[in-house]
N, C-alpha and C positions, 0 to 999 in steps of 0.2 A: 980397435973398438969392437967391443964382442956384441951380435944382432942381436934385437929382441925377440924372444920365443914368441911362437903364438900364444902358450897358454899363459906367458906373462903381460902380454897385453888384453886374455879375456880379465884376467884377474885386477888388470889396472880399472877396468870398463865395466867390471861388476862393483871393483871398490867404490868408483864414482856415483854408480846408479842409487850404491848404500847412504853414501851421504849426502846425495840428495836427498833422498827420502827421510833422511832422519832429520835431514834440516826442516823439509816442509812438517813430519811430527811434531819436530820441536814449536816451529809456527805456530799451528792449531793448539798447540797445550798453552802455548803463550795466550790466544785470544780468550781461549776456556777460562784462564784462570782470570783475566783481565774482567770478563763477564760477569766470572760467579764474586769477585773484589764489588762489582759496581751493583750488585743485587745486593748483599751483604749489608753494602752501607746504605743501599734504599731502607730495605727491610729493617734494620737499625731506626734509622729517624722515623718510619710510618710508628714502631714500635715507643719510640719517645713521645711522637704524637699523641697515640692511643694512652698512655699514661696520663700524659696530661689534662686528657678530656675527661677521664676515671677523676683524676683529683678532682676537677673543677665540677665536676655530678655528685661527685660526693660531698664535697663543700658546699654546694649547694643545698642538698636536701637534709644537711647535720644543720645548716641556718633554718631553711624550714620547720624544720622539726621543734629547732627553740622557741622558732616565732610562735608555731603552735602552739606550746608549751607555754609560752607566756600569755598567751591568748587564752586558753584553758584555766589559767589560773587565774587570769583580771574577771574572769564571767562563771559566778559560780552556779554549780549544776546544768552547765553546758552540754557533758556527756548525755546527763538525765534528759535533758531538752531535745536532744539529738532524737534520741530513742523513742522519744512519744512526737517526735515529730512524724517520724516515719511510720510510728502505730498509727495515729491518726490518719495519714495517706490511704495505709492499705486498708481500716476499715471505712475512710469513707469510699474506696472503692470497692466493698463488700454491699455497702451501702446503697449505692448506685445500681451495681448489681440485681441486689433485692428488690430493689426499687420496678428496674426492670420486667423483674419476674413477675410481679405482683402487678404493673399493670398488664404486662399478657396476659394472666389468669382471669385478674377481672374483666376482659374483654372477653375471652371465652366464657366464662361463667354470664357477663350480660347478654351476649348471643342467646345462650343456650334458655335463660331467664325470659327473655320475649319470647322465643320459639314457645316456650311451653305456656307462657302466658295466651300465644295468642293459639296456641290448640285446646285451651283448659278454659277460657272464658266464653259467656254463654253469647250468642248474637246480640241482646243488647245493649252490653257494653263494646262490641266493638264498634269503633269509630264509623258513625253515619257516612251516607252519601257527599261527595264535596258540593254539589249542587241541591238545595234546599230550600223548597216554599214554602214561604215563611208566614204569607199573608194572612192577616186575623192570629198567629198563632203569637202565643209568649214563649220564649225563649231566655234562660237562666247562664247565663257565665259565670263560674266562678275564679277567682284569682282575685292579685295585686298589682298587677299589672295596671296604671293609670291610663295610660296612652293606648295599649292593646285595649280596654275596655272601651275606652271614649270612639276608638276606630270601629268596634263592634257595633255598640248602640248605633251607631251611624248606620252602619251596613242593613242592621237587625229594621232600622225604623223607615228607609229609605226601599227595604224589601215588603213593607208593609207589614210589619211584625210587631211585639209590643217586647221592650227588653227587660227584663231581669237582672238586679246584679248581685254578687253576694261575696265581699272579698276572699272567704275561704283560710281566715288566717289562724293562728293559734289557739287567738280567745274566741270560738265561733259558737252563737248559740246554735246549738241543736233544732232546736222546736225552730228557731227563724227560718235553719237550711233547711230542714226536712219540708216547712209549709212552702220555702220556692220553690223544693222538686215536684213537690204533687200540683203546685198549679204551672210546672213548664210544661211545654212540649216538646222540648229540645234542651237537653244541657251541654253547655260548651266547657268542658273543666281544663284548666290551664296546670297541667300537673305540676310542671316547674315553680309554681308562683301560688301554690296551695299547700297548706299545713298536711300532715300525715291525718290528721284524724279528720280532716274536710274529705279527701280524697278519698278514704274508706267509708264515708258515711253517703259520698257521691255515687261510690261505685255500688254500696251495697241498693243504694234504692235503686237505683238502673237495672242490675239484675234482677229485682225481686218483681218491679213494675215491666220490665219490657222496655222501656223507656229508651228512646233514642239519645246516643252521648256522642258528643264527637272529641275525641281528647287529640290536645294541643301540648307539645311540653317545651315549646318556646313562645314566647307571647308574639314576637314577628308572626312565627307560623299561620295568625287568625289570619293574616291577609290574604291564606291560598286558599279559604273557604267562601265559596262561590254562595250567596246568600239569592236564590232568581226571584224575584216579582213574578206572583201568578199573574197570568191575564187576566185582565177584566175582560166582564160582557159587556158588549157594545152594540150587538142584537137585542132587537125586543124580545 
């Protein structure tokens, strides 16, 4: 029996080392491909999935669209309705808008309308003292106000005063108002609750005479005017 060489036993020991290795290659290409088989057929069915959801969105909104369609044609001039629905929207919020702007202005503009009024009017139109002796003296309200009148006279005759009333309204004789401003001594004009041409013909004779005015332009307001009873003497 002839020995074995050494170099035929490195060569048995390197053959062996090869096929190991090629067996564990072969291993791993096995699991590789096992992997990418079981990926394949996930990615397969997600991709059946995804088709199906496509059909059924699309059958969906092809029904919609009829229904639309049939809906559009049961109701005629629907589109037209549509269009001036939504013209209407944005100008009433043009509307709104304007609206807006126009009461800021008018507030600035009434600011600036009293400032100048009350730099531009002579002393005796502007509003009297809140406290006023009345005693012996006659005093002229004018307005519509019932209740605000009926509270003055009170005030006016309980101050020891004589009252005057003169409604102030549209149809106002001239000659009547003009003779209760020259026999007041006091006019109480209720601006809110007197015609335009009352209130000009009030104002004009207060400026021309001097004439004490107290203007009021809520009829409540008359209750913040302090009406005082002179003292009487009570010495000899």
């Amino acid at each position: 029996m002839n020995p074995i060489s050494p170099d035929s036993q490195n060569l048995q020991r390197e053959h062996a080392a090869l096929l190991a290795a090629y067996g564990q290659a072969q291993a791993h290409c096995s699991r590789l491909l096992a992997a990418q088989a079981a990926r394949i057929l996930y990615l397969e069915s997600e991709a059946m999935r995804l088709r199906a959801a496509v059909i059924l969105r699309d059958t969906a909104l092809a029904w919609a669209r009829e229904d639309r369609k049939a809906l559009e044609t049961s109701i005629p001039g629907l589109p037209r309705r549509v269009a001036l629905a939504r013209s209407v929207a944005q100008l009433m919020e043009r509307v709104q808008t304007l609206m807006r702007e126009r009461l800021a202005w008018q507030g600035r503009a009434g600011a600036a309308a009293r400032q100048l009024e009350t730099l531009t009017e002579p002393p005796a139109w502007r509003p009297a003292p809140s406290a006023v002796v009345l005693r012996e003296k006659a005093v002229l309200c004018v307005g519509e106000d019932a209740v605000a009148l009926a509270l003055t006279r009170k005030m006016v005759e309980l101050a020891g005063g004589r009252y005057l009333g003169h409604d102030g309204g549209p149809d106002i004789d001239g000659n009547t108002l003009e003779a209760s401003l020259v026999a007041a001594d006091l006019v109480i004009c209720q601006t809110g609750c007197v015609s335009h041409g009352a209130y000009w013909r009030v104002k004009d004779h207060c400026t021309r005479t001097g004439k004490q005015c107290v203007l009021v332009d809520k009829p409540e307001a008359l209750q913040a005017l302090r009406l005082e009873r002179e003292p009487l003497n009570t010495g000899g």
